[in-house]
N, C-alpha and C positions, 0 to 999 in steps of 0.2 A: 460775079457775085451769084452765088446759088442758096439751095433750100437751107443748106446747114448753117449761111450765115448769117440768112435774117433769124431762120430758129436761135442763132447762139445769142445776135443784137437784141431781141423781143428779150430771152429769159434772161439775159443779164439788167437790162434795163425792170424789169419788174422786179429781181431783186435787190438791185440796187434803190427802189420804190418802197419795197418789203423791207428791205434792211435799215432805210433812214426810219420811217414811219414805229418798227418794234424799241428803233434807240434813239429816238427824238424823247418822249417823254421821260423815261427812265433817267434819261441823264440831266433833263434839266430838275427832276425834283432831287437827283443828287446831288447837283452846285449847291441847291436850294438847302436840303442839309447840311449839305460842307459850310456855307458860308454860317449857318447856324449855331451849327458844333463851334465854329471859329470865334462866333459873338459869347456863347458859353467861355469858351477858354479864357476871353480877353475880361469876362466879367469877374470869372473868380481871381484869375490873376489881381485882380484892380483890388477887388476885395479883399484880397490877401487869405483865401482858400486852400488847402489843397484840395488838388483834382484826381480823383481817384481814376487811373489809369486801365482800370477793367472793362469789360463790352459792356455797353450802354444797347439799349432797347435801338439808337439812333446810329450807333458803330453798323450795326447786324442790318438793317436794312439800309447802308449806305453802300455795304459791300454785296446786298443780294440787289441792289438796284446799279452798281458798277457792273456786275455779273450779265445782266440782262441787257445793258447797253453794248457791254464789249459783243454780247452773242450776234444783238443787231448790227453793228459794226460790220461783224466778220462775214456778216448775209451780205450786205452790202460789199466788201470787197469782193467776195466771190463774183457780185455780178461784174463788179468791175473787169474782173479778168476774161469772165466771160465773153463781154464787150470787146475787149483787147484780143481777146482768141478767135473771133468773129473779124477782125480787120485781117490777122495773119493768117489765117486759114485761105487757101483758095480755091 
C-alpha cells in the first residue's frame, strides 16, 4: 500500500462526499415536483380538462434540477472508481 493509494482512497472518498451532498437536494425537490406535476395531471383529468402539453415554468426547472443531480451523480461515481482504482493499483 503506497502514497498513490491512499491519495486515490482520500479523493475518491471526498468525491464521492461531494457528489452525494451537490445531488441530494436537487433530486429530492425533483420527486417533489414530479409527484406535483402528477397531482396536476390527475386533477384535470378528474375535472375533465384538457392539459396543455407545452413547457410549464415546473417542466423547465424539473429538467434543470435532473440536470444538476445527474452532474452530482457522475462526481460521485468518479470517486467511486477512484476508490476502486486505489485497491487495483499497487
Amino acid at each position: 500500500m503506497g502514497p498513490v493509494n491512499i491519495v486515490l482512497w482520500l479523493a475518491g472518498v471526498v468525491l464521492i462526499g461531494v457528489g452525494y451532498s451537490r445531488a441530494r437536494g436537487p433530486w429530492t425537490r425533483y420527486q417533489s415536483l414530479k409527484a406535483q406535476d402528477a397531482n396536476v395531471a390527475r386533477y384535470e383529468s378528474w375535472r375533465g380538462g384538457v392539459r396543455d402539453d407545452g413547457a410549464t415554468g415546473a417542466s423547465v426547472a424539473m429538467d434543470m434540477l435532473r440536470r444538476q443531480a445527474r452532474i452530482g451523480a457522475g462526481i460521485a461515481i468518479v470517486g467511486v472508481v477512484l476508490v476502486f482504482l486505489g485497491f487495483l493499483i499497487r
